[in-house]
Backbone as XML, in Angstrom:
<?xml version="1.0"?>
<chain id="A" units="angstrom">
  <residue number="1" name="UNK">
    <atom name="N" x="-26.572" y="-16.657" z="6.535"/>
    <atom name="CA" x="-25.505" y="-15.718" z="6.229"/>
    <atom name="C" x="-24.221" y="-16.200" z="6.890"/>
  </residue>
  <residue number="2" name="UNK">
    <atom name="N" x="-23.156" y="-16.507" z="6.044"/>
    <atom name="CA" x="-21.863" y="-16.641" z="6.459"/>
    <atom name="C" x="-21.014" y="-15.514" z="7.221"/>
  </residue>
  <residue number="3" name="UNK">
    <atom name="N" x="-20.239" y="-15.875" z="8.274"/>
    <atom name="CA" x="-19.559" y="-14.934" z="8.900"/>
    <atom name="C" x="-18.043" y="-15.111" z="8.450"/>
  </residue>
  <residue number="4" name="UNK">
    <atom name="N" x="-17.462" y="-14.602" z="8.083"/>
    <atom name="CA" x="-16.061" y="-14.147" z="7.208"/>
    <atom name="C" x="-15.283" y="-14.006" z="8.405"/>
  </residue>
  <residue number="5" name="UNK">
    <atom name="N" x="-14.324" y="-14.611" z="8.400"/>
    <atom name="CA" x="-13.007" y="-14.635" z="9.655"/>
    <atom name="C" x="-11.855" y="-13.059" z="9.521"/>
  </residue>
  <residue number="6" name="UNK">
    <atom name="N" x="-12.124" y="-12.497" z="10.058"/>
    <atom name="CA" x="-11.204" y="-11.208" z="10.147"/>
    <atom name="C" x="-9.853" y="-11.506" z="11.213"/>
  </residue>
  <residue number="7" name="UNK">
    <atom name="N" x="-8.782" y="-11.165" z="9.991"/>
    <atom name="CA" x="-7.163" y="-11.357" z="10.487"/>
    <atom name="C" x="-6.777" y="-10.047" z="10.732"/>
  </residue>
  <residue number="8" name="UNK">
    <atom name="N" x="-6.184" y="-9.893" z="11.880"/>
    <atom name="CA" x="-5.093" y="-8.561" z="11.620"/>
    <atom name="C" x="-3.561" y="-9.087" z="11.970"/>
  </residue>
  <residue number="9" name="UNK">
    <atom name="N" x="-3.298" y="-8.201" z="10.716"/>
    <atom name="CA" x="-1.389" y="-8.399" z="10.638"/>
    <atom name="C" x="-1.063" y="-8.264" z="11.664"/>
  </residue>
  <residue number="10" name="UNK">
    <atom name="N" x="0.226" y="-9.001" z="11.773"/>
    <atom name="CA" x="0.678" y="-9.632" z="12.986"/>
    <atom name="C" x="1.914" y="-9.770" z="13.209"/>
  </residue>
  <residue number="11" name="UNK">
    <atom name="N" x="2.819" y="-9.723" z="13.946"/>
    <atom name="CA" x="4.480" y="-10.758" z="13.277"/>
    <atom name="C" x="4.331" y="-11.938" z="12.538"/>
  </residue>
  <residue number="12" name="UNK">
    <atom name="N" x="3.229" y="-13.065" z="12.829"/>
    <atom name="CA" x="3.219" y="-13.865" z="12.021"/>
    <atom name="C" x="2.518" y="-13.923" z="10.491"/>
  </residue>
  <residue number="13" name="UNK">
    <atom name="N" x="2.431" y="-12.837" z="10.265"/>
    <atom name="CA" x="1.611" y="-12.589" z="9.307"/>
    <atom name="C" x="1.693" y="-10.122" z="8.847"/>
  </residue>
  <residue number="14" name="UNK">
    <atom name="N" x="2.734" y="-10.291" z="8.714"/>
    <atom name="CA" x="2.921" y="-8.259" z="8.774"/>
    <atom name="C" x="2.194" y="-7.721" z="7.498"/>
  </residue>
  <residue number="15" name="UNK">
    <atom name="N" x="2.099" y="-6.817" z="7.295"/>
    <atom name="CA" x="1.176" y="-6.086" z="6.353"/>
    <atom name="C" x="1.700" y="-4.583" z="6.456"/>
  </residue>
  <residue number="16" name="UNK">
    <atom name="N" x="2.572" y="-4.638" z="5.480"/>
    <atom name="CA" x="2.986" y="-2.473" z="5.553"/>
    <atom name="C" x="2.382" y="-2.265" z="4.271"/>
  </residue>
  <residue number="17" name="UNK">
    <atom name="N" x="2.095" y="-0.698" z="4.343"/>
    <atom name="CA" x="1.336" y="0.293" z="3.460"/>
    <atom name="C" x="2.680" y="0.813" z="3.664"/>
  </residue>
  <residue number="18" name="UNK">
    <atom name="N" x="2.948" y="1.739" z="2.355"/>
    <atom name="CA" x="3.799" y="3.015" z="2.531"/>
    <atom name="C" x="3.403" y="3.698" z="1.432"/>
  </residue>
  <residue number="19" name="UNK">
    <atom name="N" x="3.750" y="4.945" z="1.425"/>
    <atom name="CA" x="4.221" y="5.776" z="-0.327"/>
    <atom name="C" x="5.137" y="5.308" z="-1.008"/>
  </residue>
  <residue number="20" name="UNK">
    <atom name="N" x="4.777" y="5.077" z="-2.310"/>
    <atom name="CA" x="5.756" y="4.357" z="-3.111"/>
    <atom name="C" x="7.254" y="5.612" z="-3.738"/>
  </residue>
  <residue number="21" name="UNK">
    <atom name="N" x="6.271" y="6.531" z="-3.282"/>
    <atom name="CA" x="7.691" y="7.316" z="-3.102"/>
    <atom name="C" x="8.274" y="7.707" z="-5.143"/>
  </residue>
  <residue number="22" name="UNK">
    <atom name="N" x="7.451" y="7.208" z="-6.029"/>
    <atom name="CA" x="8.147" y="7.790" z="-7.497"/>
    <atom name="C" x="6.729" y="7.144" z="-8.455"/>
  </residue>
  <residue number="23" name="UNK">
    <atom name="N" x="7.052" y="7.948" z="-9.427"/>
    <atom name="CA" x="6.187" y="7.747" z="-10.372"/>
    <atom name="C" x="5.872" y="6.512" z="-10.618"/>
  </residue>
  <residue number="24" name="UNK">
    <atom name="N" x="4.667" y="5.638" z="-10.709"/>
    <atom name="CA" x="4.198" y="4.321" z="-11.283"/>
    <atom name="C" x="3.473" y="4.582" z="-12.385"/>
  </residue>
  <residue number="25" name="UNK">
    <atom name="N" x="3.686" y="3.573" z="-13.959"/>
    <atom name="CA" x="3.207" y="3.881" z="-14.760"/>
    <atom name="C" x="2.678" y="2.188" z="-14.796"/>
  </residue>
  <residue number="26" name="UNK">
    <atom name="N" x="1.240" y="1.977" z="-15.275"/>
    <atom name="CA" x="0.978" y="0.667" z="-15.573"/>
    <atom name="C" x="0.814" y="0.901" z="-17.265"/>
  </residue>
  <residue number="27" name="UNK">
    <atom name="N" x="1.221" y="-0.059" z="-17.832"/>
    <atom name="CA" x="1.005" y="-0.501" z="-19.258"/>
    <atom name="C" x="0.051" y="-1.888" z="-19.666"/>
  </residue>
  <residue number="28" name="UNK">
    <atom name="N" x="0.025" y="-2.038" z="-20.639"/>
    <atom name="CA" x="-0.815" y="-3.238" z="-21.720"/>
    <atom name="C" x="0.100" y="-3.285" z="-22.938"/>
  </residue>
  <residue number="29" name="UNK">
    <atom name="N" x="1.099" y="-3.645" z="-23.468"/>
    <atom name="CA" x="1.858" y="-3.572" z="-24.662"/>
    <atom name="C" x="2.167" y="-2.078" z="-24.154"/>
  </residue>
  <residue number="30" name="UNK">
    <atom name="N" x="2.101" y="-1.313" z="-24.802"/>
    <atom name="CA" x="2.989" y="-0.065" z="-25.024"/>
    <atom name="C" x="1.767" y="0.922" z="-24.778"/>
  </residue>
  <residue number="31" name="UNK">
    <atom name="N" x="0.266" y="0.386" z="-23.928"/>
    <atom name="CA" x="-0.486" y="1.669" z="-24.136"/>
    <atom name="C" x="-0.827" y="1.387" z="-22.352"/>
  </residue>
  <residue number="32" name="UNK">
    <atom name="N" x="-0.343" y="2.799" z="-22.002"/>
    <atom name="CA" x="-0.429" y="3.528" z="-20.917"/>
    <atom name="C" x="-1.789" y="2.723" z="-20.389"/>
  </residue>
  <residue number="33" name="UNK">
    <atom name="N" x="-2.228" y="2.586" z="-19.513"/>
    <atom name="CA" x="-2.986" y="2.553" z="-18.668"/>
    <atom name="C" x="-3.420" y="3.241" z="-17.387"/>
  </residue>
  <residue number="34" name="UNK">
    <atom name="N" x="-2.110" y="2.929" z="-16.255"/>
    <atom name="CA" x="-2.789" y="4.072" z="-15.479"/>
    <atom name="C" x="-1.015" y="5.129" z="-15.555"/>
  </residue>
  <residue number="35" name="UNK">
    <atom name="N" x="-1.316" y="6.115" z="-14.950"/>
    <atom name="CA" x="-0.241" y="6.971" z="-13.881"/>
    <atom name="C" x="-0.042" y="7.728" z="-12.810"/>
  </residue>
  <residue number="36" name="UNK">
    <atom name="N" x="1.004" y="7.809" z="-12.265"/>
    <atom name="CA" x="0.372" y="8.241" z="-10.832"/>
    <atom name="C" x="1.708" y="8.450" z="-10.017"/>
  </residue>
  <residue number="37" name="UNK">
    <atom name="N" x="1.521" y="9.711" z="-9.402"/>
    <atom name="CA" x="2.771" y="9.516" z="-8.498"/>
    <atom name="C" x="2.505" y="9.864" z="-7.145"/>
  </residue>
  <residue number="38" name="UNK">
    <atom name="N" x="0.804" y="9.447" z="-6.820"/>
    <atom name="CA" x="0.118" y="8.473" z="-5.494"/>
    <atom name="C" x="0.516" y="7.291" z="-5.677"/>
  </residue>
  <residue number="39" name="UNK">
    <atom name="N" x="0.985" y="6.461" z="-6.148"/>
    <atom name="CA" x="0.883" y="5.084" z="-5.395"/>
    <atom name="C" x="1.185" y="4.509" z="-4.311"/>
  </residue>
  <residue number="40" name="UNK">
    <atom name="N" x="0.787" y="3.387" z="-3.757"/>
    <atom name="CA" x="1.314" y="3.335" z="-2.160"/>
    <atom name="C" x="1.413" y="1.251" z="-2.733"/>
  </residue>
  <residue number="41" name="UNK">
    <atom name="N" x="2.604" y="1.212" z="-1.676"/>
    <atom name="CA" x="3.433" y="-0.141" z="-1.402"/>
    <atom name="C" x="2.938" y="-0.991" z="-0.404"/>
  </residue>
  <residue number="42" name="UNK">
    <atom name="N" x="1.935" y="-1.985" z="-0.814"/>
    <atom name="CA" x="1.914" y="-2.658" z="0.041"/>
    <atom name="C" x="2.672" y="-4.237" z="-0.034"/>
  </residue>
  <residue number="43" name="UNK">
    <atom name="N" x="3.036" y="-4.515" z="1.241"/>
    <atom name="CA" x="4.090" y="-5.459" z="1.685"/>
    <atom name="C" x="3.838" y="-6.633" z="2.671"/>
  </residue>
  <residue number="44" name="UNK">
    <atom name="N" x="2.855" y="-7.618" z="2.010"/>
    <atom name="CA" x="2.368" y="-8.337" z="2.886"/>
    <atom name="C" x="3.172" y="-9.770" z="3.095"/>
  </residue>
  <residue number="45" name="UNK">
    <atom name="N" x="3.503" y="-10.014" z="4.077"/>
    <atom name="CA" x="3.867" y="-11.305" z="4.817"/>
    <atom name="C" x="5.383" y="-11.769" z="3.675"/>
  </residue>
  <residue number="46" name="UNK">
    <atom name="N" x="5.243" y="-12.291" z="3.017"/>
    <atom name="CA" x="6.569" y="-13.248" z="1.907"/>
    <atom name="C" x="6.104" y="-12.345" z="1.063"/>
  </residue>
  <residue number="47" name="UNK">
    <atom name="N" x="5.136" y="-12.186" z="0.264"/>
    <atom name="CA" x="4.378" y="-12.318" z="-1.066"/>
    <atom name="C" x="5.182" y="-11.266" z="-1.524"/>
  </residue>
  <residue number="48" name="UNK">
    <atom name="N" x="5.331" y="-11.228" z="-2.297"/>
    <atom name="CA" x="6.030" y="-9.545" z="-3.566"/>
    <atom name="C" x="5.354" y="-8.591" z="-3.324"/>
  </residue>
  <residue number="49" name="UNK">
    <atom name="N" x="6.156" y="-7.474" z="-3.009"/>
    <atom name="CA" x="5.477" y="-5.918" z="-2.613"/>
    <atom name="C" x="4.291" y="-6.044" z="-4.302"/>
  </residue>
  <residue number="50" name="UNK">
    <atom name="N" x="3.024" y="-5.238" z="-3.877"/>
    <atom name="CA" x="2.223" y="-5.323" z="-4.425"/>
    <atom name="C" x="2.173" y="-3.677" z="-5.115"/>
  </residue>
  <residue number="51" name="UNK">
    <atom name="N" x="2.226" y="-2.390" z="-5.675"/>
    <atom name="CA" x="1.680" y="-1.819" z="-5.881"/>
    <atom name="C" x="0.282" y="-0.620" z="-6.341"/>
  </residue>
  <residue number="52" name="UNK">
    <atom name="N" x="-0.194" y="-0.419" z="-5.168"/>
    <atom name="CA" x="-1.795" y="0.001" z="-5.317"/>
    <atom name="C" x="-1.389" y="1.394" z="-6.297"/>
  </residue>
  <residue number="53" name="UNK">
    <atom name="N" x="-2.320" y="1.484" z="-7.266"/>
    <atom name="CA" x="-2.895" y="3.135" z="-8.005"/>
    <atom name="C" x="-4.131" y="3.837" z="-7.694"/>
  </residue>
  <residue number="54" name="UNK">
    <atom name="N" x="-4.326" y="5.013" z="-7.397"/>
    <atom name="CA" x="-5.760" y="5.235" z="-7.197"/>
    <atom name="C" x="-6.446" y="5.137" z="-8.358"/>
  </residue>
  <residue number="55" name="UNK">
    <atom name="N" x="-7.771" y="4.705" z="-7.984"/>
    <atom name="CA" x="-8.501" y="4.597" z="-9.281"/>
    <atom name="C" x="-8.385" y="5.407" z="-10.062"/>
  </residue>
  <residue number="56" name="UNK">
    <atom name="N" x="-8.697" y="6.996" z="-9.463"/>
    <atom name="CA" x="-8.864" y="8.447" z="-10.110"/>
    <atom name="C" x="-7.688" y="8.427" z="-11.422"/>
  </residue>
  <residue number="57" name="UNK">
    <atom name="N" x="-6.503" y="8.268" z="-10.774"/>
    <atom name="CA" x="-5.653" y="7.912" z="-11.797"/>
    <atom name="C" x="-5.129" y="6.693" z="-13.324"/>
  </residue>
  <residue number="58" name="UNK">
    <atom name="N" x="-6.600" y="6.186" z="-13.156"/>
    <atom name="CA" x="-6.351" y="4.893" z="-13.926"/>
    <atom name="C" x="-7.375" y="5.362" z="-15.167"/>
  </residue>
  <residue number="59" name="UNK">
    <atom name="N" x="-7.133" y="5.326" z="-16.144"/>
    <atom name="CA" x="-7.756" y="5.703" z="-17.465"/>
    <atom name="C" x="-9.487" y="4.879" z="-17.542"/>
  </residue>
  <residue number="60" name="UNK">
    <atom name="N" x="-10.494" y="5.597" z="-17.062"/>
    <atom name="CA" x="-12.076" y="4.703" z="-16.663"/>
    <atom name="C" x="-12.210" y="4.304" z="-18.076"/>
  </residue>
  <residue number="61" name="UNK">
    <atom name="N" x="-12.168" y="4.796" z="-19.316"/>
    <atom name="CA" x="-12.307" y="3.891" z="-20.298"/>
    <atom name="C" x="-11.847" y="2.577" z="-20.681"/>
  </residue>
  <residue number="62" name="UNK">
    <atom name="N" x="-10.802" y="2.317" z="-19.987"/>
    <atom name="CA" x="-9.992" y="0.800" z="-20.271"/>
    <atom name="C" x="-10.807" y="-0.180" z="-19.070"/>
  </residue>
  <residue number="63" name="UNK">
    <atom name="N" x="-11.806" y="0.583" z="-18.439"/>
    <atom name="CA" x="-11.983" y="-0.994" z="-17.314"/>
    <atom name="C" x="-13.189" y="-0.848" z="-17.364"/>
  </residue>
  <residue number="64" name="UNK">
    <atom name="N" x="-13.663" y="-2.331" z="-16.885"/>
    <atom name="CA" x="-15.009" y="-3.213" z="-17.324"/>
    <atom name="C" x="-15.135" y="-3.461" z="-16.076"/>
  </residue>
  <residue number="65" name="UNK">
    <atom name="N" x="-16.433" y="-3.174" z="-15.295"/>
    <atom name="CA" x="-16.173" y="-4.441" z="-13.808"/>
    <atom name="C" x="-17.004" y="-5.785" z="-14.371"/>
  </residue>
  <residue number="66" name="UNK">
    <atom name="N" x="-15.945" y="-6.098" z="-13.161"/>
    <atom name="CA" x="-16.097" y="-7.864" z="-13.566"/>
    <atom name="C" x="-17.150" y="-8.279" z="-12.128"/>
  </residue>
  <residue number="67" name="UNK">
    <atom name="N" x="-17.522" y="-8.999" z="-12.177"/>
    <atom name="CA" x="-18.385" y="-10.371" z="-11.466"/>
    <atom name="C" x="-17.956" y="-11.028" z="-10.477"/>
  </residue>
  <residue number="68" name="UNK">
    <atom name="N" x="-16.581" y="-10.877" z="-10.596"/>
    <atom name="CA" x="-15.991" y="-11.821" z="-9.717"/>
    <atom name="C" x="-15.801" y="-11.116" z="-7.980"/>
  </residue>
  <residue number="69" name="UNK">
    <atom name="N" x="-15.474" y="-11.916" z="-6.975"/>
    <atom name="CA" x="-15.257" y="-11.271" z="-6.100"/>
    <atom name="C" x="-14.172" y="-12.428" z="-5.047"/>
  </residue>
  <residue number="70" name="UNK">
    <atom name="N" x="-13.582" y="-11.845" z="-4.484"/>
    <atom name="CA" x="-12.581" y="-13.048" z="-3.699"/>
    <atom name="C" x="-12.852" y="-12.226" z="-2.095"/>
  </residue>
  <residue number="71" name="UNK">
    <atom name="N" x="-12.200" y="-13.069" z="-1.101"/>
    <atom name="CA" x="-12.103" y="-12.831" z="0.398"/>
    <atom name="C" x="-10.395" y="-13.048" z="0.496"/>
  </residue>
  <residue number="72" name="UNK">
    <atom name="N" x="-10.232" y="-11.584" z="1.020"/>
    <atom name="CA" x="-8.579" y="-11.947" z="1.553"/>
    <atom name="C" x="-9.303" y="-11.903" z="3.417"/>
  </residue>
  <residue number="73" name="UNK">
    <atom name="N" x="-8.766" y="-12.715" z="4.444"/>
    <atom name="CA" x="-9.237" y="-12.475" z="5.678"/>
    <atom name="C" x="-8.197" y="-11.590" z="6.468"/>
  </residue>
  <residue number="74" name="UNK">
    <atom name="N" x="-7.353" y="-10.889" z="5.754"/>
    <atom name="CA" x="-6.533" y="-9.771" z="6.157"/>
    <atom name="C" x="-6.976" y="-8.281" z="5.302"/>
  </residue>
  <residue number="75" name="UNK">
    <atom name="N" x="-7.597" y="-8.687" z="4.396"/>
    <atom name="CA" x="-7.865" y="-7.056" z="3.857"/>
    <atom name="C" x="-9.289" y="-6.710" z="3.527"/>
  </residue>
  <residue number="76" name="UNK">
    <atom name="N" x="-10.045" y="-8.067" z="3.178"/>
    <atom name="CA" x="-11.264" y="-8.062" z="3.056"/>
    <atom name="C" x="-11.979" y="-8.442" z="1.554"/>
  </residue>
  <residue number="77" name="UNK">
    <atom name="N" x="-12.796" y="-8.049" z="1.026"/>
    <atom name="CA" x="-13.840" y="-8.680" z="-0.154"/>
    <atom name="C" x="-13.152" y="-7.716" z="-1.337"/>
  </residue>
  <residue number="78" name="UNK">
    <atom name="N" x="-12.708" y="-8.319" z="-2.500"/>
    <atom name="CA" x="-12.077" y="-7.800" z="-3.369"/>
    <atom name="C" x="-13.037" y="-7.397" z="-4.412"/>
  </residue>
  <residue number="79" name="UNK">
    <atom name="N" x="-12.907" y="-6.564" z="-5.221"/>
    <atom name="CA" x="-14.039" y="-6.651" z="-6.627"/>
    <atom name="C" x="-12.822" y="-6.691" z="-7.842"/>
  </residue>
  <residue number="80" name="UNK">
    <atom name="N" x="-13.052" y="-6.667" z="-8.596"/>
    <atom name="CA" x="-12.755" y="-6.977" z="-9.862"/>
    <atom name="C" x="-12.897" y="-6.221" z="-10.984"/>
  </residue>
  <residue number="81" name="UNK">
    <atom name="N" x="-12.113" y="-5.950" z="-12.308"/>
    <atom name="CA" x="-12.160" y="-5.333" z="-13.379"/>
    <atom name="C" x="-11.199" y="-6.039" z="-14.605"/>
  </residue>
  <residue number="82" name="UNK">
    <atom name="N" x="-12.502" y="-6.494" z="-15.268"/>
    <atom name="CA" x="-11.482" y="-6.488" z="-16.775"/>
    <atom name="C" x="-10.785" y="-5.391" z="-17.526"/>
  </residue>
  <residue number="83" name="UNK">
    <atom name="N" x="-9.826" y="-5.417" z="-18.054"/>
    <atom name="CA" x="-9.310" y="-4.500" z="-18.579"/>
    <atom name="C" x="-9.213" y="-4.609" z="-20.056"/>
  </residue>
  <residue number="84" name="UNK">
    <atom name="N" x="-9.260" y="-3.440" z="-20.668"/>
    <atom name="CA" x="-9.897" y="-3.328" z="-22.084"/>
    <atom name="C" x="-8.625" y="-2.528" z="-22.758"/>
  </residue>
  <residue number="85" name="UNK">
    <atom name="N" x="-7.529" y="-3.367" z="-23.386"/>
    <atom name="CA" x="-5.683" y="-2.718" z="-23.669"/>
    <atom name="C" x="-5.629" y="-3.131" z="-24.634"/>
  </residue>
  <residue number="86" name="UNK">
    <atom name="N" x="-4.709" y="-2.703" z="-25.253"/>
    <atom name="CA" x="-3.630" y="-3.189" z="-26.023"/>
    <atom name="C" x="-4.269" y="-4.338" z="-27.078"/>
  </residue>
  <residue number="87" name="UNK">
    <atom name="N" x="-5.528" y="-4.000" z="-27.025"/>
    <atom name="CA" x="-6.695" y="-4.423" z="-28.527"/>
    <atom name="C" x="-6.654" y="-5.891" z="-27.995"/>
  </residue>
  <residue number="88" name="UNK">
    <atom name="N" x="-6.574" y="-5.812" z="-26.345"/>
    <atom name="CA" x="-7.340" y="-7.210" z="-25.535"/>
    <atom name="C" x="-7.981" y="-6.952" z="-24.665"/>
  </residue>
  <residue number="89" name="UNK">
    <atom name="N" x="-9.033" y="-7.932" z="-24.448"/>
    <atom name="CA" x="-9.575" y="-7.682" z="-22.946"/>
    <atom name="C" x="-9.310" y="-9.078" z="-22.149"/>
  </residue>
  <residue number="90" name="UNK">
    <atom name="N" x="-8.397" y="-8.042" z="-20.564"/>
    <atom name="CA" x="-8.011" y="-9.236" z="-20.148"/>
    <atom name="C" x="-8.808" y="-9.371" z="-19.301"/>
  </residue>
  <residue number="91" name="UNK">
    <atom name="N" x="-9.466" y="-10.443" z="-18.599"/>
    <atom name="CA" x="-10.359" y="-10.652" z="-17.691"/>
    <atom name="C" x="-9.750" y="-10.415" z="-16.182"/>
  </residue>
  <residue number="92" name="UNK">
    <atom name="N" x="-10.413" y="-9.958" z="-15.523"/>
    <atom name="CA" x="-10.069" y="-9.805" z="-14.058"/>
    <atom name="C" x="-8.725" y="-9.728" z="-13.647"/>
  </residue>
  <residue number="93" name="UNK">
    <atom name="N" x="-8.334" y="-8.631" z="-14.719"/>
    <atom name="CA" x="-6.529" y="-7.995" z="-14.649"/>
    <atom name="C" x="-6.488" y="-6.972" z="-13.512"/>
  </residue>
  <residue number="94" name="UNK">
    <atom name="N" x="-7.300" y="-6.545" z="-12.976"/>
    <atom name="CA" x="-7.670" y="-5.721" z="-12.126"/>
    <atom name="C" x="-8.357" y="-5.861" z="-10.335"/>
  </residue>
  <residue number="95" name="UNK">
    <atom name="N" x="-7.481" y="-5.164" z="-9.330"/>
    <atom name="CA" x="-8.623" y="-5.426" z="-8.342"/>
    <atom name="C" x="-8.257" y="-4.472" z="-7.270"/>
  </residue>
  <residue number="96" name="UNK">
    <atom name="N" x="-9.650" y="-4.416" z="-6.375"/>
    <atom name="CA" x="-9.669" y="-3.519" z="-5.792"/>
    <atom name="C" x="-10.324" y="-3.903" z="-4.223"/>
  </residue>
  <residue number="97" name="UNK">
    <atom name="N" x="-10.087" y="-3.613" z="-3.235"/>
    <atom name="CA" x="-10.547" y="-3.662" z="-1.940"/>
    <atom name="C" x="-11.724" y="-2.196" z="-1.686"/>
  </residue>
  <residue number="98" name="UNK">
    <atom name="N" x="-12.665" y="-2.165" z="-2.108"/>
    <atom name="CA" x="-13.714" y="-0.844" z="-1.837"/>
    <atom name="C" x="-14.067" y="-0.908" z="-0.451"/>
  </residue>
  <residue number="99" name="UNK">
    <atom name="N" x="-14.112" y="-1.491" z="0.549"/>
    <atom name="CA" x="-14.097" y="-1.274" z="1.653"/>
    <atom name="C" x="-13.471" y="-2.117" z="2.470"/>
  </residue>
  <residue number="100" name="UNK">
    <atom name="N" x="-11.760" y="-1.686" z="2.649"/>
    <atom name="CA" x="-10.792" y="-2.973" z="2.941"/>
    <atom name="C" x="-11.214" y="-2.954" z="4.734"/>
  </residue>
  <residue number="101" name="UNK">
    <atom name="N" x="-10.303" y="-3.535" z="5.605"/>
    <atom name="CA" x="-10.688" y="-3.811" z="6.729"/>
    <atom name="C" x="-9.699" y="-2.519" z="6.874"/>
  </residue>
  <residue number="102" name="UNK">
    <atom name="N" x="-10.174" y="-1.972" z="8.531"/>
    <atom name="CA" x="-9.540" y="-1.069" z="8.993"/>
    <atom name="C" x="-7.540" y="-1.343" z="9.158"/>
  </residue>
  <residue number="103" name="UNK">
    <atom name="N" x="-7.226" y="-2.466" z="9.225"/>
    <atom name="CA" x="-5.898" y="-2.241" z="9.205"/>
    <atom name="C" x="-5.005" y="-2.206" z="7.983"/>
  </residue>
  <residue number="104" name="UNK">
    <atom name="N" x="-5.980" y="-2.318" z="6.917"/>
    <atom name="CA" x="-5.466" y="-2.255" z="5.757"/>
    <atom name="C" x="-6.503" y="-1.094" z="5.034"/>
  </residue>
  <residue number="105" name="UNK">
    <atom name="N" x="-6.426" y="0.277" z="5.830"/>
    <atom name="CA" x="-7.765" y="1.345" z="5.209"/>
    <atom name="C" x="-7.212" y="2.148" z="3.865"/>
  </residue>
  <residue number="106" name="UNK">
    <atom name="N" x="-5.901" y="2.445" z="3.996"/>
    <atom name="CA" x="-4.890" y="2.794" z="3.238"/>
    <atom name="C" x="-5.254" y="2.845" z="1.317"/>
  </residue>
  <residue number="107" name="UNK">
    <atom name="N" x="-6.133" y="1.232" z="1.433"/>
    <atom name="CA" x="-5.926" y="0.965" z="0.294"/>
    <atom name="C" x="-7.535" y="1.276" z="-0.292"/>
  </residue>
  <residue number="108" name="UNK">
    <atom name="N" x="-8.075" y="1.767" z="0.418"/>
    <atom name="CA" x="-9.524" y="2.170" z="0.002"/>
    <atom name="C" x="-9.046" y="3.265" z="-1.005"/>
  </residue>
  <residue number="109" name="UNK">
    <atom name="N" x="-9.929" y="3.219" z="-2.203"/>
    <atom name="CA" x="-10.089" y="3.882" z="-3.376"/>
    <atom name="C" x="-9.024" y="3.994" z="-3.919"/>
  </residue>
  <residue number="110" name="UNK">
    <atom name="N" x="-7.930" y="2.737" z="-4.060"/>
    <atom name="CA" x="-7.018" y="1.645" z="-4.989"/>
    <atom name="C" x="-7.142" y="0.789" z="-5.644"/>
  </residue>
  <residue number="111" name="UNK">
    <atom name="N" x="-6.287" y="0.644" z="-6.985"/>
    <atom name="CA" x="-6.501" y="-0.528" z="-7.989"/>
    <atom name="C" x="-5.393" y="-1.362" z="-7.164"/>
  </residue>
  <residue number="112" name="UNK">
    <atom name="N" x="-5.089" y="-2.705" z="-7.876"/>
    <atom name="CA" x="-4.040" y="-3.020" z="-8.174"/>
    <atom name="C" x="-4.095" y="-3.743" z="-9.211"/>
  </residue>
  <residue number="113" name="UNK">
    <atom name="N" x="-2.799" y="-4.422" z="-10.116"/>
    <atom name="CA" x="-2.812" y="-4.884" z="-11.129"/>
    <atom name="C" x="-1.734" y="-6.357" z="-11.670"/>
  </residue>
  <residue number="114" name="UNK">
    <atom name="N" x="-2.332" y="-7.426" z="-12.013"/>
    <atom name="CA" x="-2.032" y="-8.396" z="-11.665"/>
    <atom name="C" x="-0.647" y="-8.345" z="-13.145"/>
  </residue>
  <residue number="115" name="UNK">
    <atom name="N" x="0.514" y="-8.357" z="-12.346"/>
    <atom name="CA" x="1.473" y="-8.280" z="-13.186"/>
    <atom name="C" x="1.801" y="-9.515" z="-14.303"/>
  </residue>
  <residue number="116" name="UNK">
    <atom name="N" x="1.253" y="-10.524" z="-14.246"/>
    <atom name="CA" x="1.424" y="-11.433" z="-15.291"/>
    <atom name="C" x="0.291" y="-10.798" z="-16.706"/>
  </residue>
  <residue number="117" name="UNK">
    <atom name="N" x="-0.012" y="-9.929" z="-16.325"/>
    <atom name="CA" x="-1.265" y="-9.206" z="-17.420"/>
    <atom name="C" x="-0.495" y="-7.973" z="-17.899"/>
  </residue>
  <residue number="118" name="UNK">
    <atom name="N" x="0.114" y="-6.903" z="-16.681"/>
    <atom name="CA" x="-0.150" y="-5.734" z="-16.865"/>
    <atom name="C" x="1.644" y="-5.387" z="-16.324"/>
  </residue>
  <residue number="119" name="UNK">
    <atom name="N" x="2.152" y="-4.606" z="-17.231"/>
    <atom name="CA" x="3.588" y="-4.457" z="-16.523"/>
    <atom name="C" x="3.347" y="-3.068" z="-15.686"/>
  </residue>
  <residue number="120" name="UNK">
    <atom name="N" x="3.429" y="-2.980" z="-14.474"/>
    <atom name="CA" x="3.422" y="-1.911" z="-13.380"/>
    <atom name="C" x="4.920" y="-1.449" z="-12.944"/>
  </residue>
  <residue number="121" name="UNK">
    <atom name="N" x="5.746" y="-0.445" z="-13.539"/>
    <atom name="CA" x="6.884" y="-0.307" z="-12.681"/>
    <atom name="C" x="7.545" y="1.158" z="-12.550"/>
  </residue>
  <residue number="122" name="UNK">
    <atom name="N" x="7.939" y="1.314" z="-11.299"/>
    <atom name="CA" x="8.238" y="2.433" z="-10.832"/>
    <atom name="C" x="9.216" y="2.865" z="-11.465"/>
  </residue>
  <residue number="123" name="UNK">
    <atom name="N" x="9.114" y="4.570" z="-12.253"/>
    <atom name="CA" x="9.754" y="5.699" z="-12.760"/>
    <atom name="C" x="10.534" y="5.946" z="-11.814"/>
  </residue>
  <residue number="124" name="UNK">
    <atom name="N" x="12.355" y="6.403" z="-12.170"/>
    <atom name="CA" x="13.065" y="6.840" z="-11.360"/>
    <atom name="C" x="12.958" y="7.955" z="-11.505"/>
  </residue>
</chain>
């Protein structure tokens, strides 16, 4: 059994959660996917603020879980969901941290959604 290296954010490495503070709508072409005006902002290190949705809020008929699984060593073991839109299914457009590490707990029972798939953007 492999032992997985656990990071916590750092100055050299920061990690903010917040409330995203306004409505997030995710799309597929022009058909709704999720909505929500829970979402929360996360803001890790350089990378582009990320937007999490709670699942609850994401339409369960459009997602497939997927197979796949990745290791972030700052948030933890990711799972995966194809998404079933806009009369495509995109593969592993979807992901989720189900039991992230404690400094990133925030994001337990959150999607997020990989924007080259899925346009995610905040309602004024």
């Amino acid at each position: 059994m492999s032992t997985r290296e656990v990071k916590i954010p750092g100055p050299d490495h920061p990690i903010t959660i917040r409330p995203a503070g306004t409505r997030v709508v995710a799309r597929v072409g022009d058909e709704v996917v999720a909505e929500t005006d829970a979402a929360l902002a996360l803001q890790e290190a350089s990378y582009p603020e990320v937007l999490y949705v709670p699942l609850a809020d994401v339409r369960p008929e459009v997602l497939r879980p997927s197979a796949t699984s990745t290791h972030c060593p700052y948030k933890g073991d990711a799972s995966y969901y194809d998404l079933l839109a806009g009369g495509r299914e995109l593969t592993d457009a979807v992901w989720t941290y189900r039991e992230p590490y404690d400094a990133v707990a925030a994001i337990a029972g959150y999607v997020a959604f990989y924007p080259d798939r899925v346009d995610v953007a905040a309602q004024a």
